[in-house]
ZAZA-517640 format. One record per atom (N, C-alpha, C): z negated, y, x. Coordinates in steps of 0.02 Angstrom, whole numbers, padded with zeros to 5 digits, always signed. Atoms other than C-alpha are relative to their C-alpha. Example, Ala and Ser with C-alpha at 12.3 -4.5 7.8 and 13.67 -1.06 7.14 Angstrom:
% ZAZA-517640
+00000-00059+00045 -00390-00225+00615 +00000+00060+00045 +00003-00059-00042 -00357-00053+00684 -00037+00055-00039 
***
This chain:
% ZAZA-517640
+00047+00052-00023 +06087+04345+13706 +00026-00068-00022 -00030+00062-00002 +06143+04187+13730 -00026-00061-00054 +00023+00035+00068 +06108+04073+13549 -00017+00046-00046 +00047-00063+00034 +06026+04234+13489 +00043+00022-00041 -00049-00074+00032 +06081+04366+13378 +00015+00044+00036 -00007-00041-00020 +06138+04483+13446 -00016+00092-00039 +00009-00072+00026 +06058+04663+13401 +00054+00073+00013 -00056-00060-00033 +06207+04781+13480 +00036+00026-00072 -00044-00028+00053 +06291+04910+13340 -00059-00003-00070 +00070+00006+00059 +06103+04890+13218 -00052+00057+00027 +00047-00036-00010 +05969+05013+13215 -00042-00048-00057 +00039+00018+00073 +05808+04962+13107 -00073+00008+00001 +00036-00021+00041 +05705+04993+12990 -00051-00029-00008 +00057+00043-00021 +05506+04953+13009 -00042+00058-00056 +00039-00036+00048 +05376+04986+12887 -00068+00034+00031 +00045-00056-00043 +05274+05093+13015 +00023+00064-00018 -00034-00068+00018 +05278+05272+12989 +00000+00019+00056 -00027-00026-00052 +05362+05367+13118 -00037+00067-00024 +00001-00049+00002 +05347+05555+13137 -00029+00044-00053 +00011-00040+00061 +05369+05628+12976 -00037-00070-00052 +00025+00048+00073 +05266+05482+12883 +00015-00049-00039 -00035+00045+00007 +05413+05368+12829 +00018-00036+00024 -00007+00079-00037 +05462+05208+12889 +00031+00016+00064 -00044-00017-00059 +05518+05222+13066 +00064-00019+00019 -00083+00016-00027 +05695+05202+13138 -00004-00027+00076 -00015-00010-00070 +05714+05107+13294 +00072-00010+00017 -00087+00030-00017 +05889+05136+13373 -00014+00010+00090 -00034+00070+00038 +05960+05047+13442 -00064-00048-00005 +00047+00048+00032 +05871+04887+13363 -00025-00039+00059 +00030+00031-00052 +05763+04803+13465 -00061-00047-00028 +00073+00041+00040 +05627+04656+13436 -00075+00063+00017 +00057-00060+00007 +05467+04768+13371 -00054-00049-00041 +00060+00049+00014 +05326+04618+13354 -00048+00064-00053 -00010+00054+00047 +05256+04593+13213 +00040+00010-00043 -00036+00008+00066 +05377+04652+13111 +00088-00043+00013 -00074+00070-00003 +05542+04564+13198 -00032-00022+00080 +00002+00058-00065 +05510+04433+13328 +00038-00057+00013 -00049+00060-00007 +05626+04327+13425 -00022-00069+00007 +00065+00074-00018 +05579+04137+13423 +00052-00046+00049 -00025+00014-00059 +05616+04028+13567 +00100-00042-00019 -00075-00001+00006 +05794+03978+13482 +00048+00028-00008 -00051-00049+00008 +05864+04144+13494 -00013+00026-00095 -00001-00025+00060 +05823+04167+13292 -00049+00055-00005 +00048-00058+00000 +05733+04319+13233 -00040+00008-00082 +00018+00002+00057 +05610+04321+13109 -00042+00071-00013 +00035-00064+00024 +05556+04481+13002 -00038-00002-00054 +00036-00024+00053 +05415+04517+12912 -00018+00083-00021 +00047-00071+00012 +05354+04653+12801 -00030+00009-00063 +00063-00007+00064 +05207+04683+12701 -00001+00015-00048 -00013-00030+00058 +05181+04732+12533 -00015+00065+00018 +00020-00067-00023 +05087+04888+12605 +00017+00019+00076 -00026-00018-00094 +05160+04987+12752 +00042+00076-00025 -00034-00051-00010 +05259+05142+12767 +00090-00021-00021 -00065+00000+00021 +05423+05158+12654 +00052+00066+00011 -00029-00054-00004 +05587+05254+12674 +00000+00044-00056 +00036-00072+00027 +05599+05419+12583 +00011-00017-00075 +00016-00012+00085 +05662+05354+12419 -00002-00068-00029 +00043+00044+00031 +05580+05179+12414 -00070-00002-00021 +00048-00008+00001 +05431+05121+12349 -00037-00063+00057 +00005+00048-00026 +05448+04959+12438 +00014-00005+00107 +00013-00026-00069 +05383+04938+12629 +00064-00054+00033 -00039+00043-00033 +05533+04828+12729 +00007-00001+00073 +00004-00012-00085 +05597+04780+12902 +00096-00015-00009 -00070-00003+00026 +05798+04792+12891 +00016+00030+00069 -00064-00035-00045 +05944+04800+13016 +00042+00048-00051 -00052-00052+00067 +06046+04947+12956 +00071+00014+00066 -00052-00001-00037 +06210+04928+13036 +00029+00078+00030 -00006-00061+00008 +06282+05082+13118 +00088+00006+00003 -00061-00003+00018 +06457+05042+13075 +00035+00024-00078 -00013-00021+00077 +06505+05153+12931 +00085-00010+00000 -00091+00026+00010 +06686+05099+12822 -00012+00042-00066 -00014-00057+00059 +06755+05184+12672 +00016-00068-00042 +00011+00025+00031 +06715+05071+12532 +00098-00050-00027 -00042+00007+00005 +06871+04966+12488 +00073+00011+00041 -00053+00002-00045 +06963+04994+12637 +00005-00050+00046 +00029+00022-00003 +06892+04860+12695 +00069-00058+00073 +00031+00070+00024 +06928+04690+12764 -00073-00007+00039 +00060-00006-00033 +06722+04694+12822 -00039-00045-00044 +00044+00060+00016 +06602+04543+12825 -00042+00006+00031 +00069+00012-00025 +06437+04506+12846 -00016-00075-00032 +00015+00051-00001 +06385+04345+12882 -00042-00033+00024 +00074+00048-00018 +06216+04229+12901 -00026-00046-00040 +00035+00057-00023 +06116+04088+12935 -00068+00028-00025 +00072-00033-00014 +05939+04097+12869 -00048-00035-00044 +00051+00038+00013 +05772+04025+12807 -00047+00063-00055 +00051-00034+00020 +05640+04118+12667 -00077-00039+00030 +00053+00022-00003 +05470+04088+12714 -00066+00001-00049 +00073-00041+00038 +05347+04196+12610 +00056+00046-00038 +00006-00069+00039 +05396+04301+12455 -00049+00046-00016 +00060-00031+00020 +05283+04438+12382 -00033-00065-00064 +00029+00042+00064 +05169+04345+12245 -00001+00036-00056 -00002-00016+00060 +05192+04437+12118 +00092-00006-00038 -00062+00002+00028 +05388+04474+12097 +00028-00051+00020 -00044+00065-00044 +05456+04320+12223 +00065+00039+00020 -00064-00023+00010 +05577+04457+12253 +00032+00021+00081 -00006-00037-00057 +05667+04514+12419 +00081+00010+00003 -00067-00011+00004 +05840+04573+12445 +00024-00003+00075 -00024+00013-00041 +05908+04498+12577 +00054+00032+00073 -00078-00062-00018 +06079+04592+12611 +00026+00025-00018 -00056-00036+00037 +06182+04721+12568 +00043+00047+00015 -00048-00050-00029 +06320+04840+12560 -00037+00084-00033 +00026-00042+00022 +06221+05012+12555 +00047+00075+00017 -00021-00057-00028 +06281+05185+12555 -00002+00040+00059 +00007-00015-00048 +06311+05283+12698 +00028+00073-00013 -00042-00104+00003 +06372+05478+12754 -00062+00050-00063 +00049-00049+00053 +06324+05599+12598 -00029-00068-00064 +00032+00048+00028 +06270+05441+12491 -00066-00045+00039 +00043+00059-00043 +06155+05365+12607 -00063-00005-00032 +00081+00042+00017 +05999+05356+12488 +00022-00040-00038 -00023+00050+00068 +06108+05251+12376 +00036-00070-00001 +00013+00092-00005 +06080+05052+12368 +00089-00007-00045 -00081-00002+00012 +06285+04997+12322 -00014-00091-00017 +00000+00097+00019 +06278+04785+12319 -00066-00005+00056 +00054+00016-00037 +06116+04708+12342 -00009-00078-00024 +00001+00058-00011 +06085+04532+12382 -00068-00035-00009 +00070+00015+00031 +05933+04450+12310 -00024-00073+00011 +00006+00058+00012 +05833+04293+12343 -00086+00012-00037 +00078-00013+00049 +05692+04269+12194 -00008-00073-00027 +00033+00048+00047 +05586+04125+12133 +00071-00075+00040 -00035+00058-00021 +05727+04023+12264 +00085-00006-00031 -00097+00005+00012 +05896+04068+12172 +00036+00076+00015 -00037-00045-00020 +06020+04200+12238 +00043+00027-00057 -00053-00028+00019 +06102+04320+12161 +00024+00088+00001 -00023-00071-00024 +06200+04502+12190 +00004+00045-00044 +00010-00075+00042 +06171+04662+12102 +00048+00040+00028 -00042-00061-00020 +06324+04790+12114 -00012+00057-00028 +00026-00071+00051 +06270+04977+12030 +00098+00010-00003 -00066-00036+00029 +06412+05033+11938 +00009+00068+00013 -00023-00064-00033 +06380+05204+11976 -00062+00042+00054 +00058-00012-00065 +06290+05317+12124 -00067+00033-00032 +00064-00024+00028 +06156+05370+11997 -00026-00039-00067 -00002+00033+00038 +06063+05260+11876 -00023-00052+00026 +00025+00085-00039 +05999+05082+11849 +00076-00027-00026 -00036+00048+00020 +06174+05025+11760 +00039-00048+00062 -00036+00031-00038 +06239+04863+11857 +00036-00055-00016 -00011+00052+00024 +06326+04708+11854 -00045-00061+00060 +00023+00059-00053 +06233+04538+11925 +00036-00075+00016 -00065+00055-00031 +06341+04406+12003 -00059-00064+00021 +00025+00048-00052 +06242+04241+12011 +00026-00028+00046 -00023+00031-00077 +06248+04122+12183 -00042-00050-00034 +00025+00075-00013 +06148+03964+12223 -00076+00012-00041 +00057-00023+00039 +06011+03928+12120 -00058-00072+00029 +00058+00051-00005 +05846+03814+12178 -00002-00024+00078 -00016+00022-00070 +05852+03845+12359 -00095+00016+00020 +00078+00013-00016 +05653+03804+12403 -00021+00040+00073 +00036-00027-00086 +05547+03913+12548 +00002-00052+00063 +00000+00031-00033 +05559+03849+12683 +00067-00037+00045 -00055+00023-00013 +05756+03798+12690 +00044+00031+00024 -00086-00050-00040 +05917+03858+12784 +00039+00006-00042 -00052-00016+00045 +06048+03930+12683 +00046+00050+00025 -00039-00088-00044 +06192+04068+12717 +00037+00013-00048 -00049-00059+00051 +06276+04197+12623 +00046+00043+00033 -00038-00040-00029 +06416+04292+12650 +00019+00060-00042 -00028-00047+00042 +06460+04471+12595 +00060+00041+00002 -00050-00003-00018 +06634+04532+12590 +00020+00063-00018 -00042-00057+00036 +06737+04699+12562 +00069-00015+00040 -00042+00020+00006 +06910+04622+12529 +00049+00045+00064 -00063-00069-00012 +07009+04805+12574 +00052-00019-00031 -00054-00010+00070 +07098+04753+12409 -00044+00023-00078 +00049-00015+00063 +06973+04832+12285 -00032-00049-00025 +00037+00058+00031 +06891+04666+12268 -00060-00018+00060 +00055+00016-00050 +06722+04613+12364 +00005-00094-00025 -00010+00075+00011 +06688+04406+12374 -00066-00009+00027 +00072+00035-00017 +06504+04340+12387 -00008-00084-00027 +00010+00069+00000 +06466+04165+12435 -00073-00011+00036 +00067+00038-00015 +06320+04045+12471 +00017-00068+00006 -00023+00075+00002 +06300+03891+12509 -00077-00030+00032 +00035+00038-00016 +06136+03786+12522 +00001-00079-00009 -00035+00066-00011 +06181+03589+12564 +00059-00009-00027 -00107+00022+00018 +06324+03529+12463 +00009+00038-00056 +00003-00042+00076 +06294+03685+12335 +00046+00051+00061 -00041-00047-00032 +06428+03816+12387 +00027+00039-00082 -00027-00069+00072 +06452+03970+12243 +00039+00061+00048 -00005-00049-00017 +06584+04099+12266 +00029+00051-00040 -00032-00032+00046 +06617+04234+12167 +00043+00062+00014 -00027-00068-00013 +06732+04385+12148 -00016+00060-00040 +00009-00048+00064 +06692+04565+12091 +00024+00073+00032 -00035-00095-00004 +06784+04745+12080 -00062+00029+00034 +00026-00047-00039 +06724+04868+12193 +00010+00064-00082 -00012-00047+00063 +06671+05004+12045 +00013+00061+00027 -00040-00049-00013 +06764+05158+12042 -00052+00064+00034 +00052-00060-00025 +06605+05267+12083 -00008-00023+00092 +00033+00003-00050 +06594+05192+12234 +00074+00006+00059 -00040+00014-00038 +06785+05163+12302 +00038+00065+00024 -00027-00093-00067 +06821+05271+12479 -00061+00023+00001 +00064-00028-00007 +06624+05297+12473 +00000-00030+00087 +00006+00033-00080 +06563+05287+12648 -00059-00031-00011 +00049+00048+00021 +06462+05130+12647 -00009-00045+00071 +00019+00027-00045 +06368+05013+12788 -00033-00070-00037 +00020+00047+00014 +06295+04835+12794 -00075+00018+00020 +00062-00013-00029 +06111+04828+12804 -00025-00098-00032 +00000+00067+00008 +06029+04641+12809 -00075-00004+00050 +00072+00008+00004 +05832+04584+12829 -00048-00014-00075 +00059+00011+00050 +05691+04584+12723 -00035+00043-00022 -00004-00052+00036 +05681+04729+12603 -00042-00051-00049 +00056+00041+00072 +05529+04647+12497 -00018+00059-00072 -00006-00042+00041 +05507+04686+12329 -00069-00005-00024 +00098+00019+00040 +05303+04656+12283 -00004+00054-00042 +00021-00040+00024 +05269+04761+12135 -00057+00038+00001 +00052-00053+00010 +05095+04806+12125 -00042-00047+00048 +00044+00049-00044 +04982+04713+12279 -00006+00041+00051 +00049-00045-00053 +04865+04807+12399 -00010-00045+00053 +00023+00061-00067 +04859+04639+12510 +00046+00018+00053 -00044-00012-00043 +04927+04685+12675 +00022-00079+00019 -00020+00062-00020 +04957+04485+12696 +00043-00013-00047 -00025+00014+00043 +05056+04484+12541 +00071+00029+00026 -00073-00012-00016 +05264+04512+12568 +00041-00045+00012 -00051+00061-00013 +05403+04438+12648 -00003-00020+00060 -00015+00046-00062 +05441+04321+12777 +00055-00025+00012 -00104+00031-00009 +05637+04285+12835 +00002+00006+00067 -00031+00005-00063 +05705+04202+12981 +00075+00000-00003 -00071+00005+00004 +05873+04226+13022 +00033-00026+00045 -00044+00042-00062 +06000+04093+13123 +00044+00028+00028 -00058-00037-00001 +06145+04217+13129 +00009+00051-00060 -00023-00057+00039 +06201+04379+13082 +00080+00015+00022 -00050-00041-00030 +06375+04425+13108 +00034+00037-00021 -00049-00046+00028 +06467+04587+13057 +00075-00013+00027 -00067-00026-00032 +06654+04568+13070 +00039+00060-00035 -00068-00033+00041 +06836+04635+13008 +00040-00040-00034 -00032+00062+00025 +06873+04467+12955 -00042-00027-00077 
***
């Protein structure tokens, strides 16, 4: 679509329950009012509630493109790249995870680099291994206010190194970090939306709110 994003090669993830009770899958991705809606400049904005229907081993309800391009972790060169605005965090944590590189194949319940915007500053969570909370956190841009455009990029080198950048006005952070050994040659995918994190809130008006200007998966 012409200015748009383009949805082609995304399936996603809506905090409706499908079938069996868990969050539904629509493939391929398609606008699914109210939880992603296109606005008249081609951008797409996703919400999702604190309460709604989560996948099988969250607790948290989201609305997420889940790419259906699976790579073998470190083989890489694979980017993901966007344009995008917060609107609404949850009120309790301010937490939502933006984008990330998640597991895929026989790992696929397991979160790999996750991309975080909280309280307005960015920063990336890698798990060191496929079981566990141990991680490392890579800050980004820090004091980027609701309401503002910003873009991040997430990288897998295909030299055992990943590269995450940001950049809100004349603030540009980029850092580098090892692909950890639990994960390299894992089969892994990009997934990117609004995976809210509200701890404890029964308000179905309570969650996230993200528009996005551009998404683009390359090889570059």
């Amino acid at each position: 679509e012409a200015g748009g994003i383009d949805l082609d090669g995304w399936k996603l993830t809506i905090p409706e329950a499908g079938d069996d009770g868990k969050a539904a899958i629509i493939e391929p991705a398609e606008t699914t009012p109210p939880w992603l809606t296109r606005n008249p400049d081609g951008s797409l904005t996703f919400w999702a509630p604190a309460v709604g229907a989560t996948t099988k081993n969250s607790q948290h309800p989201r609305t997420e493109l889940v790419s259906l391009t699976n790579w073998a972790a470190g083989s890489g060169p694979h980017t993901l790249q966007t344009s995008l605005s917060v609107a609404q965090v949850p009120r309790d944590s301010k937490d939502i995870i933006l984008g990330q590189i998640h597991g895929a194949g026989d790992i696929n319940s397991v979160p790999y680099v996750m991309l975080h915007y909280q309280g307005g500053n960015l920063r990336v969570v890698v798990k060191n291994g496929r079981e566990g909370d141990s991680a490392r956190t890579y800050p980004l841009v820090t004091g980027i206010p609701l309401g503002q455009r910003f873009d991040f990029t997430i990288s897998d080198l295909g030299n055992g190194n990943m590269i995450f950048s940001a950049t809100y006005g004349a603030q540009t952070l980029r850092v580098t970090a090892p692909i950890p050994a639990a994960f390299t040659g894992a089969d892994v995918r990009f997934q990117v939306g609004d995976y809210q994190l509200a701890k404890d809130s029964d308000d179905p008006t309570d969650g996230g709110r993200v528009t996005f200007y551009r998404v683009d998966e390359g090889k570059t």
